[in-house]
C-alpha positions as CSV (number, residue, x, y, z in Angstrom):
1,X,22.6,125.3,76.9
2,X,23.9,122.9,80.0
3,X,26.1,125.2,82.0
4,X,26.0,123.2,85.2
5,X,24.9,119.5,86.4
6,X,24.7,117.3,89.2
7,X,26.3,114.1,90.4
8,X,25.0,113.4,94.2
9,X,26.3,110.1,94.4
10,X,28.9,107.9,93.4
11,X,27.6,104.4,94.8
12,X,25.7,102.8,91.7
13,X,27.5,104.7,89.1
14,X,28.8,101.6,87.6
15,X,26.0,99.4,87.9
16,X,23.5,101.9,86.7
17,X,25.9,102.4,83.8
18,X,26.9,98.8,83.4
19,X,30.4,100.0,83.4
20,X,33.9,99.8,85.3
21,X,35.1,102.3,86.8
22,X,39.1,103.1,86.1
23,X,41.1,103.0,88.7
24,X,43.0,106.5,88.6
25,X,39.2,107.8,89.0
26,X,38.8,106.6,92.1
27,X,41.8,108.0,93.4
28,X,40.8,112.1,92.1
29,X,39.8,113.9,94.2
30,X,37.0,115.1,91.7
31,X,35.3,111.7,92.2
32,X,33.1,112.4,95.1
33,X,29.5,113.3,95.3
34,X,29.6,116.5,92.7
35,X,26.3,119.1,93.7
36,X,27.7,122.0,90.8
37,X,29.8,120.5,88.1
38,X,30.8,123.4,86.0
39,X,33.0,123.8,83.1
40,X,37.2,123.3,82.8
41,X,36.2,120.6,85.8
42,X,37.1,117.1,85.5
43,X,33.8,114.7,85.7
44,X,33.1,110.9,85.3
45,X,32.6,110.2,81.3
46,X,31.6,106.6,79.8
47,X,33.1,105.3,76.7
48,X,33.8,101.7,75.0
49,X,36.6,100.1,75.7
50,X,37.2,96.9,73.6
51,X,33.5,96.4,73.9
52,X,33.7,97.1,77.8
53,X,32.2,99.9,79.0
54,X,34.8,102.6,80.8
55,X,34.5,105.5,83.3
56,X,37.0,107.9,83.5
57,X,37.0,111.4,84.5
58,X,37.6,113.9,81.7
59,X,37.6,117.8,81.7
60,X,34.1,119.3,80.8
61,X,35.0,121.3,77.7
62,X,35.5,120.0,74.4
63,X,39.6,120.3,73.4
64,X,40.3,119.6,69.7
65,X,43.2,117.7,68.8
66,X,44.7,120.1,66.8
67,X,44.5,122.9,69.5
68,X,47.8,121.9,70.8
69,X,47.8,122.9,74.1
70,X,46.4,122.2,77.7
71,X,42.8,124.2,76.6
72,X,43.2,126.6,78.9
73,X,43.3,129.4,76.2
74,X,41.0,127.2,73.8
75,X,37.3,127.4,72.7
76,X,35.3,126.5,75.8
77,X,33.4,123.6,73.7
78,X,30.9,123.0,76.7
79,X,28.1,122.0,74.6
80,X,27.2,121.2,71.2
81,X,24.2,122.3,69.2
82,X,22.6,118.8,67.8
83,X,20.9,120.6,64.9
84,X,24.5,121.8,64.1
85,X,26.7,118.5,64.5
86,X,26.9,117.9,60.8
87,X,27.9,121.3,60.1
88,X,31.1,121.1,61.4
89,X,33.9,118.4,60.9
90,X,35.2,118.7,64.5
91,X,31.7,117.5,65.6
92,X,31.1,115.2,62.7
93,X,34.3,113.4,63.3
94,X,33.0,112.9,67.1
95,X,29.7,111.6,66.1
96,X,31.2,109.0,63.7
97,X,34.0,107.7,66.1
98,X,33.9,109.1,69.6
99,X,30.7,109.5,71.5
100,X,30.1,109.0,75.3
101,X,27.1,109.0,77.5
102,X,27.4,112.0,80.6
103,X,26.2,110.4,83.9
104,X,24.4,112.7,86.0
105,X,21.5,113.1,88.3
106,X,19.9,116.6,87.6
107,X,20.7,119.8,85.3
108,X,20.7,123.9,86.1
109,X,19.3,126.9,84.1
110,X,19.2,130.3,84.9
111,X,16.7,133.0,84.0
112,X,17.7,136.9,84.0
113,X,15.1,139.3,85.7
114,X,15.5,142.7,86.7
115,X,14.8,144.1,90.3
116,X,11.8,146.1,90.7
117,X,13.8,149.3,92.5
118,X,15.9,151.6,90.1
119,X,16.3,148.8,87.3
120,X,19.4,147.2,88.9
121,X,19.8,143.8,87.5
122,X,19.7,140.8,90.2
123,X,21.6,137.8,89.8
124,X,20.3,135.0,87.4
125,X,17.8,132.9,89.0
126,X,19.0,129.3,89.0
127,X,16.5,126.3,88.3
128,X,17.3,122.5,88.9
129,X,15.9,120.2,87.0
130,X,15.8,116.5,87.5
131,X,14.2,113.2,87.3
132,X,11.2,113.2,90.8
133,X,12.5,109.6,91.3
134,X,16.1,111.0,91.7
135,X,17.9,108.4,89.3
136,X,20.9,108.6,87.6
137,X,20.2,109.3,84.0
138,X,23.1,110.0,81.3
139,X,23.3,112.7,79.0
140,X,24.2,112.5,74.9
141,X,28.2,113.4,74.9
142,X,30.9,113.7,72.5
143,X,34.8,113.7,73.3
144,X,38.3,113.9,72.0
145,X,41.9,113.4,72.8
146,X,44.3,115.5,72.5
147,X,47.7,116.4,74.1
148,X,48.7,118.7,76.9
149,X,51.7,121.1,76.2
150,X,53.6,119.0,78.4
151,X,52.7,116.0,76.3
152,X,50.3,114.5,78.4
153,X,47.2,112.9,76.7
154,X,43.9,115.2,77.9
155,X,40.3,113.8,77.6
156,X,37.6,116.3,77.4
157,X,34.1,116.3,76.6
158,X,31.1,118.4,75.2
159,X,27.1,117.6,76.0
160,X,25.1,117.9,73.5
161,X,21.7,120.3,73.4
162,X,18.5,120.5,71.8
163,X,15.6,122.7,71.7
164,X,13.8,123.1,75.5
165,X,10.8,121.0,76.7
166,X,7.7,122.9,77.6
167,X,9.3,122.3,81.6
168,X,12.3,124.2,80.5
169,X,11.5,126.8,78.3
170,X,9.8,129.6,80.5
171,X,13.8,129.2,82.2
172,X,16.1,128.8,79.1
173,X,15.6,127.7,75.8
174,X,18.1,125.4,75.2
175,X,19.0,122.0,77.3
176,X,20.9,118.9,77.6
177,X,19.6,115.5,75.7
178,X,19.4,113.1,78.2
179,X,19.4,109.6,76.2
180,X,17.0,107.1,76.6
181,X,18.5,104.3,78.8
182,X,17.5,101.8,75.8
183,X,20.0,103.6,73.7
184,X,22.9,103.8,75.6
185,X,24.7,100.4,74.0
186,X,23.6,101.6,70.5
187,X,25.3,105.2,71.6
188,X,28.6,104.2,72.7
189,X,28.6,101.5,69.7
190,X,31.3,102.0,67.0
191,X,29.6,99.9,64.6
192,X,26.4,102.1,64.6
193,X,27.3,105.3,61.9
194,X,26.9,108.7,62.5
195,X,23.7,109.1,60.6
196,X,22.4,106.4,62.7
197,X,24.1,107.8,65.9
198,X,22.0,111.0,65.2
199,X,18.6,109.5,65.0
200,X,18.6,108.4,68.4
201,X,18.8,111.8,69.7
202,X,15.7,112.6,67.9
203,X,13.9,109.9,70.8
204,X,15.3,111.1,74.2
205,X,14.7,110.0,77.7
206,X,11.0,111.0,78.6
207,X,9.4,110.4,82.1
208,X,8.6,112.5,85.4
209,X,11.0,115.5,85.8
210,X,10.4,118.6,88.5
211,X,11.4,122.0,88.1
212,X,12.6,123.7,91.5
213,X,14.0,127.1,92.1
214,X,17.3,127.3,94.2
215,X,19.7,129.4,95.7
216,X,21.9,131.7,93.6
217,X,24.5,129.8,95.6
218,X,25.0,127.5,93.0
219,X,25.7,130.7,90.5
220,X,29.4,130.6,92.1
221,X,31.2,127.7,90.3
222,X,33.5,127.0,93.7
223,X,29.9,126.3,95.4
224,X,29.5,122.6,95.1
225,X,27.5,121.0,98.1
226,X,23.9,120.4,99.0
227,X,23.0,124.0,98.9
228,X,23.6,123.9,95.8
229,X,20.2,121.9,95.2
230,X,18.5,123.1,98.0
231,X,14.9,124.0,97.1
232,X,13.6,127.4,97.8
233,X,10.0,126.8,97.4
234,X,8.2,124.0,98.0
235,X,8.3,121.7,95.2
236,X,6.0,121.0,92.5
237,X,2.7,119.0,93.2
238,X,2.8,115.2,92.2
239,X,1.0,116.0,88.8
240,X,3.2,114.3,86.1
241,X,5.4,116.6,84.1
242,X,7.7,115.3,81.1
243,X,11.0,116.2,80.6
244,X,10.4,116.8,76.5
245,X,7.2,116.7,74.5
């Protein structure tokens, strides 16, 4: 699964997306230099726009249409399973007509261990995974629209996983696909089909990743700053290690 992500920095956002960025955005205070996005949180999204590409920030946590209410009480949709996206109409629906790419700069997994004295459990032990060249990267994403009880429209957003990488595993068996930059146009494209759609996130974003152990700071979702990432240990050597196999 993706539980929690990073966004460091704000700066190149658009031109590494080759997007604007809309203007109520700018003025959130959620659009600032995110070290533990965690779910219910608003975060930046892209989408098409009239064949212009859009940021906006939406609420991390997928809200149907026909839930019919501000999602506080509804399915917490954080993530969505890509061998499973056919099986449901919700997600199907999404693929077809409303997919998004998830800018970000790094990802979190947490392994359970038990302490050695008396067999208390310890708090999961978070990893942080991300690119050793620290770019921004963007992962696979789905979203809706739907309305608040109030009447309000509400974006949300889901990220879609995949089986984990020989990096991940040993931590979690699940992650996030992070999309291959060549693939973003064909992504966010509403003339390329959902079959089609789904074949690109059978070839996702390869390259140099590191795997660092950090603080159980970050465990607390109201814990967002450089801490957060903070490595514990030194980081791994140079040796090249790839993201998925």
């Amino acid at each position: 699964m993706c539980g929690r992500y990073t966004l460091t920095r704000h700066e190149k956002i658009a031109e590494d997306m080759e997007a604007v960025v809309d203007d109520a955005a700018t003025q959130s205070e959620w659009w600032k230099p995110r070290f533990n996005v965690a779910p219910t949180q608003p975060a930046p999204v892209v989408t098409l726009h009239h064949g212009e590409r859009k940021i906006e920030l939406m609420r991390w946590g997928l809200v149907p249409f026909w839930a019919g209410h501000d999602g506080k009480t509804a399915p917490l949709m954080i993530n969505a399973r890509v061998e499973s996206l056919n099986a449901k109409q919700f997600f199907r629906d999404a693929l077809e007509r409303k997919r998004c790419l998830v800018p970000a700069d790094g990802f979190f997994e947490w392994i359970s261990h038990q302490a050695a004295a008396a067999g208390k459990k310890q708090p999961p032990r978070p990893f942080y995974f991300h690119p050793r060249s620290r770019e921004l990267f963007a992962f696979a994403g789905l979203w809706a629209r739907s309305r608040t009880d109030g009447g309000e429209e509400l974006h949300s957003f889901t990220i879609i996983t995949a089986k984990a990488s020989d990096l991940v595993r040993p931590i979690h068996n699940r992650m996030p696909i992070v999309l291959d930059p060549a693939a973003y146009a064909a992504w966010l494209d509403p003339a390329v089909d959902a079959a089609q759609a789904r074949a690109l996130l059978g070839h996702p974003a390869d390259g140099d990743w590191v795997r660092e152990s950090v603080s159980t700071w970050v465990n607390k979702a109201d814990h967002d700053d450089p801490t957060c990432i903070t490595p514990e240990t030194p980081a791994e050597p140079p040796a090249q290690r790839r993201l998925f196999d």
